[in-house]
C-alpha positions as CSV (number, residue, x, y, z in Angstrom):
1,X,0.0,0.0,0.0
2,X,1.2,3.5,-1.3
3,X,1.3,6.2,1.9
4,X,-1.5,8.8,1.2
5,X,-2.6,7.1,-1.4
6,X,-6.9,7.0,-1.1
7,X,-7.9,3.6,-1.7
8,X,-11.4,4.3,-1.5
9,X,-13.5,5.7,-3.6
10,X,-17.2,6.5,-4.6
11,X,-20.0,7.1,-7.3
12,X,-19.6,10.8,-6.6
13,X,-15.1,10.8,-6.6
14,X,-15.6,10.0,-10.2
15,X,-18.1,13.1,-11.3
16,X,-19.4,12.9,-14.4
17,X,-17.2,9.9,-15.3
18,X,-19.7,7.7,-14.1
19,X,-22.7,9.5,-16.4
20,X,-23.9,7.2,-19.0
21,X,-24.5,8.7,-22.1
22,X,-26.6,5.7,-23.9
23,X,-29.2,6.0,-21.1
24,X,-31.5,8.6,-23.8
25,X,-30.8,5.9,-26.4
26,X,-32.0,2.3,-24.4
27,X,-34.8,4.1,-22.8
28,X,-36.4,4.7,-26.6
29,X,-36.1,0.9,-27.2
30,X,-33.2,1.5,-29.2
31,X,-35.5,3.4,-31.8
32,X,-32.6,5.7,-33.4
33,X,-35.4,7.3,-35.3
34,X,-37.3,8.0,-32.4
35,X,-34.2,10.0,-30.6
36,X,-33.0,11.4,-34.1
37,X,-36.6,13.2,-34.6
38,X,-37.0,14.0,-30.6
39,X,-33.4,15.7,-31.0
40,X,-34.2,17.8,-33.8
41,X,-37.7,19.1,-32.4
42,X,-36.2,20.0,-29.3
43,X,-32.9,21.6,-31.6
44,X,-36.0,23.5,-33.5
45,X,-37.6,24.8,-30.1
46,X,-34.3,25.8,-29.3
47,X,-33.6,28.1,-32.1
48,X,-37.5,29.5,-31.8
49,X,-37.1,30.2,-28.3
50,X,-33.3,31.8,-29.6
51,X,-34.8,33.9,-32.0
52,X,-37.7,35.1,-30.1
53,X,-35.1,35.9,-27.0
54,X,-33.2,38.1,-30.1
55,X,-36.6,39.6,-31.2
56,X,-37.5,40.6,-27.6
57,X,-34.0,42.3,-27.0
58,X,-34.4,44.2,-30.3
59,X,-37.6,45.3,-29.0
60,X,-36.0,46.5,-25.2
61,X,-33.3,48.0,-27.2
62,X,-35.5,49.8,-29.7
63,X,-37.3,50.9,-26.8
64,X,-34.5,52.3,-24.3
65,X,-33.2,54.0,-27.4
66,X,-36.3,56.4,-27.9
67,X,-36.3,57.0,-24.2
68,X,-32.8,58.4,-24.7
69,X,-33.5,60.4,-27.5
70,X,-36.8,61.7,-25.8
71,X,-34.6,62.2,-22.7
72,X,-32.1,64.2,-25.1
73,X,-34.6,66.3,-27.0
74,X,-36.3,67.6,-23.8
75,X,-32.8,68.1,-22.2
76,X,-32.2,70.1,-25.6
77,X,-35.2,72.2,-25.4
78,X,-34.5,73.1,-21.7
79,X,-30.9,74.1,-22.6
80,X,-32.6,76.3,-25.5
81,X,-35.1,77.8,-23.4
82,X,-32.2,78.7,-20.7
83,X,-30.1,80.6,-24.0
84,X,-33.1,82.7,-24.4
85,X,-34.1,83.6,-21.1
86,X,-30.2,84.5,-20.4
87,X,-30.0,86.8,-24.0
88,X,-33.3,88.5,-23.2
89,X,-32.2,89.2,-19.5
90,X,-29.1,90.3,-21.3
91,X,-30.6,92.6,-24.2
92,X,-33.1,94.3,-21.0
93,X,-29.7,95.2,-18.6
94,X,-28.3,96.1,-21.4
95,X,-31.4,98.4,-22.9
96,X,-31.5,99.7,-19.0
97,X,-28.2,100.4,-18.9
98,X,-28.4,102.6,-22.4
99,X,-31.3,104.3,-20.6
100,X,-29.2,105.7,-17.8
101,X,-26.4,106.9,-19.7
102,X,-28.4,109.5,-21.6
C-alpha cells in the first residue's frame, strides 16, 4: 500500500465519469429514429425560443433607445429655453443700462 494514497472511492469521486450517455438511447427501445426526430424538435424549439429571446431584445433595445432620444430632446429644449431667457435678460440690462447713460 502506497502512503496517502486514497484507496477508497465512490459514485460521486468519479463526477461525471460515471454519467452514462446511452441511457437517452436504451430508454427509446433502441428506436434511433425515435431519438433522431426527438433531438431535432427539441434543436427546432431551441432556435424558436433563440430567436424570439433576439426579437424581444431588439424590442427592449429599440425601446431604451427612444427613451434616450426623448430624454435628449427635452434636455435640448430646456438648454434652448435657458439661451433665451439669459439673451433676453441680457438685451433688458443692457437696454437699461443705455437708458441711464443718456
Amino acid at each position: 500500500m502506497l502512503r496517502g494514497a486514497n484507496t477508497s472511492s465512490s459514485p460521486d469521486d468519479f463526477g461525471e465519469l460515471g454519467r452514462d450517455d446511452n441511457r437517452p438511447r436504451r430508454m427509446d427501445g433502441g428506436n434511433a429514429s425515435g431519438s433522431v426526430r426527438g433531438r431535432r424538435d427539441e434543436e427546432g424549439e431551441l432556435r424558436k425560443a433563440i430567436e424570439e429571446s433576439k426579437k424581444s431584445l431588439l424590442v427592449e433595445q429599440q425601446a431604451a433607445e427612444e427613451r434616450e432620444l426623448q430624454e435628449a430632446i427635452r434636455l435640448s429644449q430646456e438648454e434652448e429655453e435657458s439661451r433665451r431667457t439669459a439673451v433676453a435678460d441680457l438685451n433688458a440690462s443692457a437696454l437699461f443700462d443705455d437708458h441711464q447713460q443718456l
